[in-house]
Structure formats: C-alpha cells, structure tokens
MIZAPA-76260 format. One record per residue: residue in three letters; y, z, x of N, C-alpha, C, O, CB in turn. Coordinates in pm, whole numbers, always signed. Atoms other than C-alpha are relative to their C-alpha. Glycine has a CB too. Example, Ala and Ser with C-alpha at 12.3 -4.5 7.8 and 13.67 -1.06 7.14 Angstrom:
! MIZAPA-76260
<pt rest="ALA" n_v="-119" n_w="+0" n_u="+89" ca_v="-450" ca_w="+780" ca_u="+1230" c_v="+120" c_w="+0" c_u="+90" o_v="+118" o_w="+66" o_u="+194" cb_v="+3" cb_w="+125" cb_u="-99"/>
<pt rest="SER" n_v="-119" n_w="-6" n_u="-82" ca_v="-106" ca_w="+714" ca_u="+1367" c_v="+109" c_w="+73" c_u="-77" o_v="+220" o_w="+90" o_u="-26" cb_v="+46" cb_w="-142" cb_u="+41"/>
This chain:
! MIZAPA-76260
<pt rest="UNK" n_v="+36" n_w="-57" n_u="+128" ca_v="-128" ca_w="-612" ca_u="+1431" c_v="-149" c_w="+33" c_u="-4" o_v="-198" o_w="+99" o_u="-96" cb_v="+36" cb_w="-96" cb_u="-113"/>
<pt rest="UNK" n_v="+126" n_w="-10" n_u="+34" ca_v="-474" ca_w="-617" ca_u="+1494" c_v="-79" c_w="+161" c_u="+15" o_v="-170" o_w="+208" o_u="-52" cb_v="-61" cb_w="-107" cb_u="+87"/>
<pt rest="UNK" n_v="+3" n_w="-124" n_u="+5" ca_v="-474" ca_w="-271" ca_u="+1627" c_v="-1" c_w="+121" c_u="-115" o_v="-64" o_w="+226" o_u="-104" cb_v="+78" cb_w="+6" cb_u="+59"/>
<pt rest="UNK" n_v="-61" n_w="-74" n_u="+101" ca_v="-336" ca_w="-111" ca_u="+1311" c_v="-141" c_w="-43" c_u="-77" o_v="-231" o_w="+40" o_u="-89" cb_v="+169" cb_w="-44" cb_u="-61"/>
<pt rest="UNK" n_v="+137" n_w="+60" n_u="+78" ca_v="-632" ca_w="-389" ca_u="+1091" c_v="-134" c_w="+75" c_u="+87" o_v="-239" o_w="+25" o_u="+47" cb_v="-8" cb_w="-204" cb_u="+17"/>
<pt rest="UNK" n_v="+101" n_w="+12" n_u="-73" ca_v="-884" ca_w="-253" ca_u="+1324" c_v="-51" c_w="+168" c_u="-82" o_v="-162" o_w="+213" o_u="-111" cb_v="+35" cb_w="-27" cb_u="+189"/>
<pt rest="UNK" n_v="+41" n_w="-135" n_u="+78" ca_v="-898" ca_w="+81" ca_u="+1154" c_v="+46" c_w="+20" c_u="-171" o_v="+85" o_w="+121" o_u="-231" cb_v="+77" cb_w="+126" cb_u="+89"/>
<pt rest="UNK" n_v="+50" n_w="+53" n_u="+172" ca_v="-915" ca_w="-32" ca_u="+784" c_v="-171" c_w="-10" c_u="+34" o_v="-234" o_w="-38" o_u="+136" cb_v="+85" cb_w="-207" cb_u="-65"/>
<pt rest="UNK" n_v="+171" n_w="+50" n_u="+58" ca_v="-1292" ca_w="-57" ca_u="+635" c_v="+13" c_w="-130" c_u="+8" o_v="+119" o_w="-193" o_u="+12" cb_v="-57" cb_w="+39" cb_u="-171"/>
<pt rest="UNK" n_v="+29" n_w="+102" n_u="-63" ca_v="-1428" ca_w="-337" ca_u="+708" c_v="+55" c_w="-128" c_u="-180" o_v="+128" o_w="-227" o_u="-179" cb_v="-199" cb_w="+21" cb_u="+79"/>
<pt rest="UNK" n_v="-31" n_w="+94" n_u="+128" ca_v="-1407" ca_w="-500" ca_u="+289" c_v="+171" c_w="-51" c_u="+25" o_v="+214" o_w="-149" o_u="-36" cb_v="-23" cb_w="+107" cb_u="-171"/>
<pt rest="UNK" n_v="-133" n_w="-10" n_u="+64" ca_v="-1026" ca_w="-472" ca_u="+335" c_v="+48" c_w="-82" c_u="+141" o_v="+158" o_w="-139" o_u="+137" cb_v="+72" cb_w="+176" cb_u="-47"/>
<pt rest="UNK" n_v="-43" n_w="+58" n_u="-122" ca_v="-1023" ca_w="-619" ca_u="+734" c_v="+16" c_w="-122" c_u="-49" o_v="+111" o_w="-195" o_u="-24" cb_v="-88" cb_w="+10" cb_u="+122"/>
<pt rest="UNK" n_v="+39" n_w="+151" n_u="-10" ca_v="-1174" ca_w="-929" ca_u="+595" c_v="+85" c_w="-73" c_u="-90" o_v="+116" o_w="-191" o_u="-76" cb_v="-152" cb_w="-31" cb_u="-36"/>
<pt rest="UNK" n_v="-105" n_w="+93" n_u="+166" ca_v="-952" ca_w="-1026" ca_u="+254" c_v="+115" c_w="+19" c_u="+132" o_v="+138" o_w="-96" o_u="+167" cb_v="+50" cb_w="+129" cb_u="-239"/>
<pt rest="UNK" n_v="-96" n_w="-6" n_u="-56" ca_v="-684" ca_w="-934" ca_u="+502" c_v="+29" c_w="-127" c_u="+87" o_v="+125" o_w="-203" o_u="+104" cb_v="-5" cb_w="+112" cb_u="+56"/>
<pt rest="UNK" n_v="+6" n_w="+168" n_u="-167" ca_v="-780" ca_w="-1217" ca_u="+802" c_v="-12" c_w="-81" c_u="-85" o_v="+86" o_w="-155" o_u="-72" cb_v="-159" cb_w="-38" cb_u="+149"/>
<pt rest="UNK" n_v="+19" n_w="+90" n_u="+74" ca_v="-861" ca_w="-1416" ca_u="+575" c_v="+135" c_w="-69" c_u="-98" o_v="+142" o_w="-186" o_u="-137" cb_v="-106" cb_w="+54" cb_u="-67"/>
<pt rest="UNK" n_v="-124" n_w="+36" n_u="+78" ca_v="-494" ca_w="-1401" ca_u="+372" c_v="+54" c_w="-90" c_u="+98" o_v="+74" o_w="-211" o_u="+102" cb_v="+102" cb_w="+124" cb_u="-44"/>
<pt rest="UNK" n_v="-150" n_w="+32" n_u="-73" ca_v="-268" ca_w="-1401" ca_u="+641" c_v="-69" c_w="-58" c_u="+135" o_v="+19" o_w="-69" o_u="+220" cb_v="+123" cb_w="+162" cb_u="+32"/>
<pt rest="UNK" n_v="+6" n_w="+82" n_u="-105" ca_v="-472" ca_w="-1583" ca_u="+930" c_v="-88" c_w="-117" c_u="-43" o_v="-93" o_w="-216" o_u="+30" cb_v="-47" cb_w="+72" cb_u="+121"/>
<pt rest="UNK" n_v="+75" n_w="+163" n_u="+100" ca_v="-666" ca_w="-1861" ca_u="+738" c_v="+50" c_w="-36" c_u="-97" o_v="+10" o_w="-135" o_u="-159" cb_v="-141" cb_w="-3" cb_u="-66"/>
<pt rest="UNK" n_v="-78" n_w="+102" n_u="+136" ca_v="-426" ca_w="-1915" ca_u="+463" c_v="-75" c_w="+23" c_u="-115" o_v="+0" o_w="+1" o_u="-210" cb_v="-2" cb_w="-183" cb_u="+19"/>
<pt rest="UNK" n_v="+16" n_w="+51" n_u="+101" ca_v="-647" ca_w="-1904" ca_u="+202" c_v="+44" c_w="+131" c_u="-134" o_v="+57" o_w="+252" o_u="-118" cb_v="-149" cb_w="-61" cb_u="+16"/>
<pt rest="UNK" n_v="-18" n_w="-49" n_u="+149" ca_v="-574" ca_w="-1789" ca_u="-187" c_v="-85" c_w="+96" c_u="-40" o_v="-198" o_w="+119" o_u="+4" cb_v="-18" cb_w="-103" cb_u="-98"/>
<pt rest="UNK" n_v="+56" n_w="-100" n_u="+60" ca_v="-643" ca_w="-1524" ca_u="-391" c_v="-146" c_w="-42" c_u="-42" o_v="-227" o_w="+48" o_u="-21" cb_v="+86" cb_w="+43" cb_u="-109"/>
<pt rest="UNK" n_v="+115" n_w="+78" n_u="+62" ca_v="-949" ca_w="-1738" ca_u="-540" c_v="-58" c_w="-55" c_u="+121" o_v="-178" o_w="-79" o_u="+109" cb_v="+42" cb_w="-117" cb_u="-112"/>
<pt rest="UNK" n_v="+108" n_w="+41" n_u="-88" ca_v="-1081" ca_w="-1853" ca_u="-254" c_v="-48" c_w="+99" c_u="+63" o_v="-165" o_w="+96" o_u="+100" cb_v="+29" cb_w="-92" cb_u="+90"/>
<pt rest="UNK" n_v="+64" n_w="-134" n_u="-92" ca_v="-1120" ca_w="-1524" ca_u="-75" c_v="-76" c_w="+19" c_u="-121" o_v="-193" o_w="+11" o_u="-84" cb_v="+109" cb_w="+151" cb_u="+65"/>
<pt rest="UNK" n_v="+74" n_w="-37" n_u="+100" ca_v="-1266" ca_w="-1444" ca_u="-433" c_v="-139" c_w="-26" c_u="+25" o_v="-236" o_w="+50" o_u="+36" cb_v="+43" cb_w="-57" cb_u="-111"/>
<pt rest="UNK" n_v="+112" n_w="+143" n_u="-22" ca_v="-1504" ca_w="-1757" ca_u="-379" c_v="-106" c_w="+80" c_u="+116" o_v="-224" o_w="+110" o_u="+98" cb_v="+100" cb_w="-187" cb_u="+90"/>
<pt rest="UNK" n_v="+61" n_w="-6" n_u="-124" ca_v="-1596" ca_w="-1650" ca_u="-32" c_v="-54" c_w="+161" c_u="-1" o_v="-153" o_w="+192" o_u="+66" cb_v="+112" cb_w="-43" cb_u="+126"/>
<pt rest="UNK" n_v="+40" n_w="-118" n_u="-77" ca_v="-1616" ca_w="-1270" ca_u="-39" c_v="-94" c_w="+52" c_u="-143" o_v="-112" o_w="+173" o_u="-159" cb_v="+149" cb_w="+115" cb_u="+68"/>
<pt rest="UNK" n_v="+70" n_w="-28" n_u="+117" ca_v="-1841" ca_w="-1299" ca_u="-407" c_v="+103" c_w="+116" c_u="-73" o_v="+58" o_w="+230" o_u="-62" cb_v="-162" cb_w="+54" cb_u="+37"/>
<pt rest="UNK" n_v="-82" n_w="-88" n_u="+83" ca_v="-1576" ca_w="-1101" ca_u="-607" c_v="+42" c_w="-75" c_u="-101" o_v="-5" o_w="-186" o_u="-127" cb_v="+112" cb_w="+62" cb_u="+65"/>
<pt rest="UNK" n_v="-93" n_w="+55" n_u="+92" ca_v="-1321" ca_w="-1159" ca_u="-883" c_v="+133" c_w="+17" c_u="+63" o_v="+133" o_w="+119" o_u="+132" cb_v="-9" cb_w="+65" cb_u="-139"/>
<pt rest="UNK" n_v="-110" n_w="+18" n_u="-16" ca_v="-985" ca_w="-1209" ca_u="-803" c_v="+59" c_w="+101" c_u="-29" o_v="+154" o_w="+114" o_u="+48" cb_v="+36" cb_w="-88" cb_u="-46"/>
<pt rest="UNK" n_v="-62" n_w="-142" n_u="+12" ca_v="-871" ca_w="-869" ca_u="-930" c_v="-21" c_w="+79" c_u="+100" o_v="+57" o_w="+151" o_u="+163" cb_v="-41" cb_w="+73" cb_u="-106"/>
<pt rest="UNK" n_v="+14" n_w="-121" n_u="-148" ca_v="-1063" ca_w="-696" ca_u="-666" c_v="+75" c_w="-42" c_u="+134" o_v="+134" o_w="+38" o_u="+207" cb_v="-178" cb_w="+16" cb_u="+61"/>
<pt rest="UNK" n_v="-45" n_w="+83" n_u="-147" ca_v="-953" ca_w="-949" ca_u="-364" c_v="+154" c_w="+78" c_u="-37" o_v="+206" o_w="+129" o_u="+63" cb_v="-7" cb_w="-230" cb_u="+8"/>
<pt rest="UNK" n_v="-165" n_w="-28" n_u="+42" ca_v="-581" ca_w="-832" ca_u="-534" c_v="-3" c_w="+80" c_u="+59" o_v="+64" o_w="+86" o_u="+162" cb_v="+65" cb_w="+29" cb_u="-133"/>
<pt rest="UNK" n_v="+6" n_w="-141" n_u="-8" ca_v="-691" ca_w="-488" ca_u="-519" c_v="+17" c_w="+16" c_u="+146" o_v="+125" o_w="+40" o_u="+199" cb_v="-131" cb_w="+65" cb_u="-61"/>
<pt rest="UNK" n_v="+16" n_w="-14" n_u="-139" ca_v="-821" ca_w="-474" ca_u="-163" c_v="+130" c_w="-18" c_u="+56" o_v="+192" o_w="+71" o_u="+115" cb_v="-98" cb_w="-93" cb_u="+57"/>
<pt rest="UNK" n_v="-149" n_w="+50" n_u="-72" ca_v="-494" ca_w="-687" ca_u="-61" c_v="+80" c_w="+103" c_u="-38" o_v="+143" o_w="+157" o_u="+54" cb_v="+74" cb_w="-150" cb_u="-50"/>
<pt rest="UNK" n_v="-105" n_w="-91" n_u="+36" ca_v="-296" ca_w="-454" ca_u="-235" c_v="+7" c_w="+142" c_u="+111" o_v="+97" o_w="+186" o_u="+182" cb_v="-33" cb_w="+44" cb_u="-163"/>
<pt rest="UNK" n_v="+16" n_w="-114" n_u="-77" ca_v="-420" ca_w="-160" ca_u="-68" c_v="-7" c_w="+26" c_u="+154" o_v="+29" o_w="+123" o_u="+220" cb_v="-96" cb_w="+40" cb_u="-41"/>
<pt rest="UNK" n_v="+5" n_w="+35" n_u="-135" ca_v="-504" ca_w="-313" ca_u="+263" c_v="+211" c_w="+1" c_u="+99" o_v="+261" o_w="+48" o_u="+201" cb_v="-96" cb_w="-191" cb_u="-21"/>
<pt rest="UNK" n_v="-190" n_w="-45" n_u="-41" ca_v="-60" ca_w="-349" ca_u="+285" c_v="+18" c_w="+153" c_u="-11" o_v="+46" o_w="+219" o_u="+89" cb_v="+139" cb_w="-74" cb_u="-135"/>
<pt rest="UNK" n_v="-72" n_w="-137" n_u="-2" ca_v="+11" ca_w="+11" ca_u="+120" c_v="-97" c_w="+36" c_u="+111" o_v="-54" o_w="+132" o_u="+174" cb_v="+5" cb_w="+106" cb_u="-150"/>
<pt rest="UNK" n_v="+38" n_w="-152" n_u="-94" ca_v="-240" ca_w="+154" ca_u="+371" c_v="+46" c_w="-68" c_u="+183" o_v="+40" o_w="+13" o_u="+275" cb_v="-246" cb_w="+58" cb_u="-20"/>
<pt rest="UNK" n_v="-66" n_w="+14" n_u="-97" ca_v="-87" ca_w="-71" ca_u="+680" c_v="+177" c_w="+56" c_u="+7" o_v="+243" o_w="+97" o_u="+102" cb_v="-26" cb_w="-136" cb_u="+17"/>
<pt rest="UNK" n_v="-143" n_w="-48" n_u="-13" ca_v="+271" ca_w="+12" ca_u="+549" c_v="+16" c_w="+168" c_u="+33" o_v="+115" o_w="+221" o_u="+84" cb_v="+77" cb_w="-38" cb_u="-146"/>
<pt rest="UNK" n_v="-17" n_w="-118" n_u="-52" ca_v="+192" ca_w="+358" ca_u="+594" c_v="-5" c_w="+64" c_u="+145" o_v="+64" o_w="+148" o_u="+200" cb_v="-67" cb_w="+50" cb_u="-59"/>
<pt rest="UNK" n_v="+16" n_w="-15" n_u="-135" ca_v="+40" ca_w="+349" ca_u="+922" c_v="+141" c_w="-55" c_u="+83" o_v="+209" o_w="+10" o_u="+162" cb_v="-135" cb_w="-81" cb_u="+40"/>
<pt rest="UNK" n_v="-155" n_w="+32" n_u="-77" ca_v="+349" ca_w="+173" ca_u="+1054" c_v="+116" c_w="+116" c_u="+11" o_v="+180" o_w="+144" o_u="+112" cb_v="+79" cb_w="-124" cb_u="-88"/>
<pt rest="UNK" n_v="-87" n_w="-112" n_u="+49" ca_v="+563" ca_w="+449" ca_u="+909" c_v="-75" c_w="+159" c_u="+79" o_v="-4" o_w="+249" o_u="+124" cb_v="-7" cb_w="-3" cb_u="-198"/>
<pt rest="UNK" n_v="+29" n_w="-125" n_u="-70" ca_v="+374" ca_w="+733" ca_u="+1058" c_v="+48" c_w="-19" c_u="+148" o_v="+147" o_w="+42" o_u="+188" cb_v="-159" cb_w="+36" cb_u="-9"/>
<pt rest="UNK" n_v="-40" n_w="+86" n_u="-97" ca_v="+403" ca_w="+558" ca_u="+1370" c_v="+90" c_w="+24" c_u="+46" o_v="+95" o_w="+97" o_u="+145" cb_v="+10" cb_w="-103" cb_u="-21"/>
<pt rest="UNK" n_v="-139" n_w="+41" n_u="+15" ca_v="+717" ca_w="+497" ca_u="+1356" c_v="+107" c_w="+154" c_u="-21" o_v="+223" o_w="+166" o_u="+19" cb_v="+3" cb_w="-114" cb_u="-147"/>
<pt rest="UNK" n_v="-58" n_w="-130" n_u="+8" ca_v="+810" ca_w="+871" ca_u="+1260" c_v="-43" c_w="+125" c_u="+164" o_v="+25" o_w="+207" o_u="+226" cb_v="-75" cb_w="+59" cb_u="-168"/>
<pt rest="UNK" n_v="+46" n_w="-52" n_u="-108" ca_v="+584" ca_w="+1003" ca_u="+1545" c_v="+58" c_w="-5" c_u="+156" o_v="+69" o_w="+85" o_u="+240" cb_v="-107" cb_w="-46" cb_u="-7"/>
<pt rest="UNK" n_v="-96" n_w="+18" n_u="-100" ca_v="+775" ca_w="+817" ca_u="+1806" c_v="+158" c_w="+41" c_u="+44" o_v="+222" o_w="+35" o_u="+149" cb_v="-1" cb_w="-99" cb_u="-7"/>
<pt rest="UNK" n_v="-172" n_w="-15" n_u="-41" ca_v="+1138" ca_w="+925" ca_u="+1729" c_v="-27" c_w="+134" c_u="+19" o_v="+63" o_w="+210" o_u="+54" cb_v="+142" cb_w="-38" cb_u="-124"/>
C-alpha cells in the first residue's frame, strides 16, 4: 500500500500512518498533528476517497 500512500501530499500521508499503522484515534492524531479533529476526519476522509480511486483506476487500466 505504500506505493499508492506515497503519492498523496504529505498532510494526508501522515493522519494516514498514523491511523492505520500506529493505531492511534481521531484525537490523538488531532493532538499530534496540532489540528481539530474535524480536519484529521477530513484529511482521513479524503486520504480513502483519493486511495479508493487510485485502486480503481488501476484496476480498470489492467483489464
């Protein structure tokens, strides 16, 4: 996966490693990356729709 994370901006690499390979919470990435918890959402939010797309292009390109 890191391939795909590697071409995200860098704000959206880090809430990302930080979810899904350190475990921690919406509030602690908050904590850590000086935000509010809406934005850490945000980022997360967007950081998936813009990996779910890349997968899908991908994924269309190959067949």
């Amino acid at each position: 996966m890191y391939w795909l994370q590697a071409h995200l901006p860098r704000p959206m690499q880090t809430v990302f490693e930080l979810f899904t390979e350190h475990q921690f919470d919406l509030s602690e990435i908050a904590k850590i990356r000086i935000r509010t918890v809406e934005e850490v959402e945000k980022l997360l939010d967007a950081t998936r729709e813009s990996l779910h797309t890349s997968l899908l292009r991908r994924q269309n390109n190959s067949d």
